[in-house]
C-alpha atoms as one frame of an Amber mdcrd trajectory, in Angstrom:
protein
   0.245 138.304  58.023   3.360 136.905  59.558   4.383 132.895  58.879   6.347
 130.519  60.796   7.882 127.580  59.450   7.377 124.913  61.861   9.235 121.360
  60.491   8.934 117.911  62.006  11.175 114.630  61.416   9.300 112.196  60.529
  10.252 108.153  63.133  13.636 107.363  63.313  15.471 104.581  64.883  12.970
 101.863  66.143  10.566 104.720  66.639   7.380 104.372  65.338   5.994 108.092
  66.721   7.922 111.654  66.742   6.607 113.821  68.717   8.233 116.512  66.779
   5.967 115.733  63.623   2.988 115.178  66.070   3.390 118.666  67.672   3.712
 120.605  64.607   0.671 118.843  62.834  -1.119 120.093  65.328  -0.238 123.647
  64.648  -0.585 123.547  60.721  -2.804 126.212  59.939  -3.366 128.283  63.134
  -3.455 132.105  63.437  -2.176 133.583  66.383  -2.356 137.620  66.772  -1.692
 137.524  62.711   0.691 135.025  62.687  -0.074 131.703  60.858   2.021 128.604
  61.861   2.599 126.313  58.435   3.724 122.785  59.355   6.062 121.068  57.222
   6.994 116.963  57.779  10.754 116.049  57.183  12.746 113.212  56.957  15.210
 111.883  59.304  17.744 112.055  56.375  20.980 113.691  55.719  21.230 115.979
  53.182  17.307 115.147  52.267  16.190 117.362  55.361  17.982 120.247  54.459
  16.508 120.183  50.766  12.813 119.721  51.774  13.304 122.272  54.649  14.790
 124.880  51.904  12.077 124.029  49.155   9.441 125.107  52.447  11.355 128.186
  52.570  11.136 128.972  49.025   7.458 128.020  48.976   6.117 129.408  51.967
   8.161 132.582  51.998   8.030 132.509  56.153   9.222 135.050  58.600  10.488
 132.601  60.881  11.827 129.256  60.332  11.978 126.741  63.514  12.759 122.938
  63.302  11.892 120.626  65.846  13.429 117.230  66.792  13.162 114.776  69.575
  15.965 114.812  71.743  14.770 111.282  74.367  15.975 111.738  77.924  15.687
 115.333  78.406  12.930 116.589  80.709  12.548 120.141  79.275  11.389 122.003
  75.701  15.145 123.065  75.078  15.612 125.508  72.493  18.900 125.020  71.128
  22.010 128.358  70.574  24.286 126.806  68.308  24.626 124.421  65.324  28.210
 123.036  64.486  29.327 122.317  61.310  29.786 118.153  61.802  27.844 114.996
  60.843  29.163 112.029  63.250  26.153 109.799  63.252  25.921 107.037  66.309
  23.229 105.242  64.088  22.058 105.292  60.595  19.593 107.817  59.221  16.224
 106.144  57.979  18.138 105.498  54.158  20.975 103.912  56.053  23.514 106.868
  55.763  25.437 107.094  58.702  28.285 109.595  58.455  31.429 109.897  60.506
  33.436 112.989  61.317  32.296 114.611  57.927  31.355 118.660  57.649  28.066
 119.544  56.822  29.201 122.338  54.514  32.682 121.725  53.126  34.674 125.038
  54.120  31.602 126.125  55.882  31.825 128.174  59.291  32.317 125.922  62.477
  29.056 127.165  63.735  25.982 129.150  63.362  23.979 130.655  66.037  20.870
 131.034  66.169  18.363 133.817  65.577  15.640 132.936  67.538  15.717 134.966
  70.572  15.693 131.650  72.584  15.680 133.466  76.177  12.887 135.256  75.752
  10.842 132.340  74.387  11.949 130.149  77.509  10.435 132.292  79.508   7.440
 132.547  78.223   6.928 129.293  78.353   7.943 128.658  81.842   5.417 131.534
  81.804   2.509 129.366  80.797   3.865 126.551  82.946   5.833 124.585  80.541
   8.949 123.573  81.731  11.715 124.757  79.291  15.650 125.822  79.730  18.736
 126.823  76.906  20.345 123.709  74.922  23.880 124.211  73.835  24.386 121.156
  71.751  21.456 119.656  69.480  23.980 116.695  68.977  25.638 115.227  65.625
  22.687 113.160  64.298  19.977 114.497  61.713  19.009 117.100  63.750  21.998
 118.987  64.185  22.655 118.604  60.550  19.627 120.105  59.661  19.772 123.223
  62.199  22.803 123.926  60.465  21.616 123.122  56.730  19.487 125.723  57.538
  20.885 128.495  59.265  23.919 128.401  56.193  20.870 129.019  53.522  19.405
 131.529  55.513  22.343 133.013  55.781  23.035 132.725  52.313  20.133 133.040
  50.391  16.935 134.877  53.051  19.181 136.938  55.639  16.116 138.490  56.786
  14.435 135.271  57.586  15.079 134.338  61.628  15.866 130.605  62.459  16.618
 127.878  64.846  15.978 124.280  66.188  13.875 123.288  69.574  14.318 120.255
  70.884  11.440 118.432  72.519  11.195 115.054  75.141   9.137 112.233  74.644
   5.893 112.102  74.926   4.771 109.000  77.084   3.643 106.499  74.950   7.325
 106.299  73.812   8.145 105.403  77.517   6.046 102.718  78.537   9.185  99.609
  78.181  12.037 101.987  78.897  10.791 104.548  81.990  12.483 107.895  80.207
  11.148 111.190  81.357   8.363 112.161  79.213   6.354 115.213  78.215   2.665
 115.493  77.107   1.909 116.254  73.475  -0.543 118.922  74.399   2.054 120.628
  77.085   4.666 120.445  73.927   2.223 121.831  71.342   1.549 124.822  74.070
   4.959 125.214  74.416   5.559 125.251  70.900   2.729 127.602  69.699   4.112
 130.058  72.449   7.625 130.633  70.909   6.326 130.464  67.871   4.653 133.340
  68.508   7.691 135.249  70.602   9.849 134.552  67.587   8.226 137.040  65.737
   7.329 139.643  67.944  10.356 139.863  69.677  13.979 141.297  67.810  15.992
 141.100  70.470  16.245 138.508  73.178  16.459 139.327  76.761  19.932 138.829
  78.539  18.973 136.216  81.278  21.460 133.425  82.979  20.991 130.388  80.691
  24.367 128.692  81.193  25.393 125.620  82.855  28.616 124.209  84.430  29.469
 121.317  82.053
């Protein structure tokens, strides 16, 4: 049987919900077509994420290994290509580190794409009619941190291990004072379980315009 690692940050900010954690929980322990989804709850901490994320790796022994964050404002499931090699947090993390201008991994590449053949799994979820589109920057807060984190051990340590980062909208309890465009938790935990699933059946993504103009 085939596993996916399926992480989720634990609130952040003046948070009290993640939708991230709340998505994955929901997937912890499902088989789909002989692939079991293992949910894994992380903290919105530098440095700290990467560790528990690469102590699930050693434990779990997955296949696939996808982290999901909350990215408020966007209107889509957005996987996400790349992961740069920077820290430049706008706030602090949820220990009060708040990093400026500082590399992940000291003489570490500038970037790491990812493996997850992201095309394919955006269009199987626009398939199932769940709105999702290509991400090219998951930011410079814990979340970028962590794709990266990641991708370096997997490319250090499990080369044959596939990995990435999805980021996800609110869901719309979080929206009630502010009006931000929301998602549903069970549209994002259908969205979810889908490329999930593509991310291990399928080697090599589809070539399919993704891009945008700024």
């Amino acid at each position: 049987m085939k596993k996916v690692l399926l992480t989720g940050f634990d609130p952040f900010g003046k948070e009290t919900i993640n939708p991230a954690l709340e998505a994955v929980k929901q997937l912890d322990g499902l088989v789909v077509d002989d692939i079991e989804l293992i949910a894994l709850e992380v903290p919105t901490v530098f440095q700290k994420s990467i560790e528990v994320v690469q102590n699930g790796i050693e434990k779990h022994n997955p296949d696939v290994v996808i982290c999901v964050g909350q990215a408020g404002g966007r209107t889509q499931i957005t996987p996400e290509r790349v992961a740069v090699n920077i820290d430049d947090a706008r706030i602090p993390d949820n220990e009060g580190n708040q990093p400026i201008d500082e590399p992940i991994v000291e003489g570490g590449p500038a970037a790491y794409w990812t493996t997850l053949p992201i095309k394919k799994m955006i269009q199987e979820m626009r398939r199932a009619g769940v709105p999702a589109a290509v991400s090219n920057t998951a930011g410079t807060f814990v979340c970028n941190h962590l794709f990266y984190g990641v991708m370096h051990h997997l490319h250090e340590q499990a080369p044959h291990v596939r990995g990435g980062f999805i980021h996800i909208p609110f869901i719309p309890e979080q929206t009630l004072e502010n009006g931000a465009a929301s998602m549903s938790l069970d549209v994002i935990v259908k969205g979810l379980k889908g490329a999930a699933v593509i991310a291990v059946k399928v080697k090599d993504d589809i070539r399919d315009g993704g891009g945008t103009l700024h």
